[in-house]
C-alpha positions as CSV (number, residue, x, y, z in Angstrom):
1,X,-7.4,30.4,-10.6
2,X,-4.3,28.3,-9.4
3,X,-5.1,26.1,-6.8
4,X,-3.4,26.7,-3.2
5,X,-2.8,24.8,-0.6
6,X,-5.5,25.0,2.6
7,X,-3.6,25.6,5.6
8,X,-5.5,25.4,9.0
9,X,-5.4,27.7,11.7
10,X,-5.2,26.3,15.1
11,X,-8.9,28.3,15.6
12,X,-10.4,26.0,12.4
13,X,-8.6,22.6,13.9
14,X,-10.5,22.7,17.0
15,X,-13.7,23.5,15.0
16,X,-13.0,21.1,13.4
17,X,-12.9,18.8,16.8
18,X,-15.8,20.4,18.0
19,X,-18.3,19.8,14.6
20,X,-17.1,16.0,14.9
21,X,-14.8,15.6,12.0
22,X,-12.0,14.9,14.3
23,X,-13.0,12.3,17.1
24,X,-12.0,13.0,20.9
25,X,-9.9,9.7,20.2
26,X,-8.3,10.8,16.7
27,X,-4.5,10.9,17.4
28,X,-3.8,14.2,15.4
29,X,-1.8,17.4,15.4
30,X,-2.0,20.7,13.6
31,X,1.8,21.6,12.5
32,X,2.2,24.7,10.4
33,X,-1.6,24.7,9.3
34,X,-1.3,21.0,8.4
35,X,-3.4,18.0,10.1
36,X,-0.8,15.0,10.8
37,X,-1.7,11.5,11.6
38,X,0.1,10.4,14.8
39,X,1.6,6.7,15.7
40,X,-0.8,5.2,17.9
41,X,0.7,4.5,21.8
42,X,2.0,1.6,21.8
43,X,3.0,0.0,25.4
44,X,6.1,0.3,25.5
45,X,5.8,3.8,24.6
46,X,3.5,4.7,27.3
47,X,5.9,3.0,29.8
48,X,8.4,5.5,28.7
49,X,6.3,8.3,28.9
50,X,5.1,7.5,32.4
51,X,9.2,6.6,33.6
52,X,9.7,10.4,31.9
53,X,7.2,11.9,33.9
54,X,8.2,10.1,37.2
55,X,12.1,10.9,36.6
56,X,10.8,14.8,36.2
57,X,8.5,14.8,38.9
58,X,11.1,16.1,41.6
59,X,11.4,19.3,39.8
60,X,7.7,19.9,39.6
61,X,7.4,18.7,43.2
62,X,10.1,21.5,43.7
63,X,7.8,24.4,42.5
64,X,10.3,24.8,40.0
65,X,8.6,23.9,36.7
66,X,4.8,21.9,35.7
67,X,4.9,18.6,34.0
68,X,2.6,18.5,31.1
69,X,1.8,14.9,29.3
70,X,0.8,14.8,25.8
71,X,-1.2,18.2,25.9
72,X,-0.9,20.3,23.5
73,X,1.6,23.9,22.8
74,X,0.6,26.9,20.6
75,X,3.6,27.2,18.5
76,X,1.5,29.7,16.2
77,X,-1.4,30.4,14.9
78,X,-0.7,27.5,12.6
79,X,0.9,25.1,15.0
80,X,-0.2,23.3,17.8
81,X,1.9,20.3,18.9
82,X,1.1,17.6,21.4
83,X,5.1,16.3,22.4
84,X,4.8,13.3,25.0
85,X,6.1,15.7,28.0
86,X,6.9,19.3,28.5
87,X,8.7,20.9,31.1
88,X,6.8,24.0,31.4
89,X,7.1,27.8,33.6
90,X,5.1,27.3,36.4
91,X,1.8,29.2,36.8
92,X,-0.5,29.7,39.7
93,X,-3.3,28.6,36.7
94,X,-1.6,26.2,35.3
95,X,-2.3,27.4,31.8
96,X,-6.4,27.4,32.5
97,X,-6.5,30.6,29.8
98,X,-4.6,29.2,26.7
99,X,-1.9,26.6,26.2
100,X,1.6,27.0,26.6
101,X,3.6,28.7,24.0
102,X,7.3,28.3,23.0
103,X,8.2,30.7,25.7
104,X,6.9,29.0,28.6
105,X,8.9,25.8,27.7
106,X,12.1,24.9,29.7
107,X,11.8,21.5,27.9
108,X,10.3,19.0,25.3
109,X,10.4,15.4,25.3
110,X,8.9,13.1,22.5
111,X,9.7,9.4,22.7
112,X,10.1,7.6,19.5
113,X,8.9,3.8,19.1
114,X,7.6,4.2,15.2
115,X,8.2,7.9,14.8
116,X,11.9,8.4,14.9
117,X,12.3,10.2,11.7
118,X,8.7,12.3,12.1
119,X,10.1,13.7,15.3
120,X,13.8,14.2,14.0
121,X,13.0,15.6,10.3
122,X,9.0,17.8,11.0
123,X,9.5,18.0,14.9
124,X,12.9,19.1,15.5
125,X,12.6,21.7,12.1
126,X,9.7,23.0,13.5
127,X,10.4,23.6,17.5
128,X,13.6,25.2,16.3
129,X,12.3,28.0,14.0
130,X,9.8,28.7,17.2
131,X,12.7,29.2,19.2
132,X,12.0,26.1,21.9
133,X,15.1,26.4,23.5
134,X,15.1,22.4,24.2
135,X,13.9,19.3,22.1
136,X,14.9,15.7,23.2
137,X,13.7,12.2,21.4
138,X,14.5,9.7,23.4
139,X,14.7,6.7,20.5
140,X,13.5,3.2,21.9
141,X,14.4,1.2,19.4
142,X,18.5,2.6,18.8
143,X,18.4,3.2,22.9
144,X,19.8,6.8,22.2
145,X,18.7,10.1,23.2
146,X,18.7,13.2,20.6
147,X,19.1,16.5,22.3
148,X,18.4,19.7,20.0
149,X,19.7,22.6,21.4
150,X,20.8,26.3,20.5
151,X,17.2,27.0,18.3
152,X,17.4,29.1,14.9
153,X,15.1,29.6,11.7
154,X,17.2,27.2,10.6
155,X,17.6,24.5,13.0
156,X,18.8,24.0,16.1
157,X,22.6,24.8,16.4
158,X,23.8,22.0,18.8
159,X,22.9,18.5,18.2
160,X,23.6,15.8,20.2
161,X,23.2,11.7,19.9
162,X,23.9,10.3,23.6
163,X,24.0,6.8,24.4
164,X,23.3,5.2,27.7
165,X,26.8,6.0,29.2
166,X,26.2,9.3,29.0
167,X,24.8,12.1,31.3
168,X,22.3,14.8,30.5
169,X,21.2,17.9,32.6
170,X,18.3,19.8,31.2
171,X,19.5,23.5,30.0
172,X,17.0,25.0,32.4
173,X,18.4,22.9,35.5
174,X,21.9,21.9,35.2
175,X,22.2,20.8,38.2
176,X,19.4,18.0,37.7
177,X,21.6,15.5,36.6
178,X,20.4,12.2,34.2
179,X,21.9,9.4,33.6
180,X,20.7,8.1,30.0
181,X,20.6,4.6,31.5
182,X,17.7,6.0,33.6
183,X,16.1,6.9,30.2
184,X,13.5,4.8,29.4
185,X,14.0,2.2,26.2
């Protein structure tokens, strides 16, 4: 027999969790039935995530969408991210039944201290052929923002590097105008 490759379903990853051969603490995420090894959080990237989440707030406090903050989305069977913040649909339950999937996102946000090219070459690939309509990496070191729009099974189809001169709406509120200067980094 040839050998194969293993791939995980998201059902086997969290037995996995749950037997204790992946600790409550382990900094992993199951993308297309493969376990990866995330950066650990460094400071400066939990300040960003936290400025994130307070620049977005006014649209949760609106009604108008739910922050979420590294929790995970069912992309797939195979696939379960955890970006640093999602814009979400809201829901009365707040997703108590199952997570998100990739159409109750208005908008993903991973900040990049050490993961710049894991969230541009895997991330990006993979949000796009599950049709997230909206990916942004906000990159601490360079102090630019990537915004991945226009998803296909091959990529997304409008790509964008902004710098902090720029401005940035998200496609789901145009009218909730950013500054990339405001952007943490």
């Amino acid at each position: 027999m040839t050998p194969v490759r293993k791939r995980f379903t998201v059902e086997e990853f969290h037995r996995m969790a749950q037997a204790g051969l992946l600790g409550e603490d382990d900094r992993v995420e199951l993308l297309e039935g493969e376990v990866w090894e995330m950066s650990p959080i460094g400071s400066r990237h939990a300040a960003a995530v936290r400025r994130l989440r307070r620049l977005f707030t006014p649209l949760e406090m609106e009604g108008v969408c739910l922050i979420a903050v590294q929790d995970p989305v069912r992309l797939s069977p195979f696939s379960e991210p955890q970006p640093d913040l999602a814009l979400l649909q809201p829901r009365p339950n707040l997703y108590q039944e199952a997570h998100p999937g990739s159409e109750d996102i208005l908008l993903l946000v991973d900040v990049a201290e050490a993961s710049l090219a894991y969230d541009l070459e895997v991330k990006a690939p993979l949000y796009a052929r599950h049709g997230v309509l909206e990916f942004w990496v906000l990159d601490l070191e360079g102090k630019r923002l990537h915004v991945f729009r226009s998803p296909s099974p091959e990529g997304y189809q409008e790509v964008q590097v902004l710098v902090p001169g720029a401005h940035i709406a998200p496609l789901a509120f145009p009218s909730f105008l950013l500054r990339v200067a405001e952007l943490p980094g």
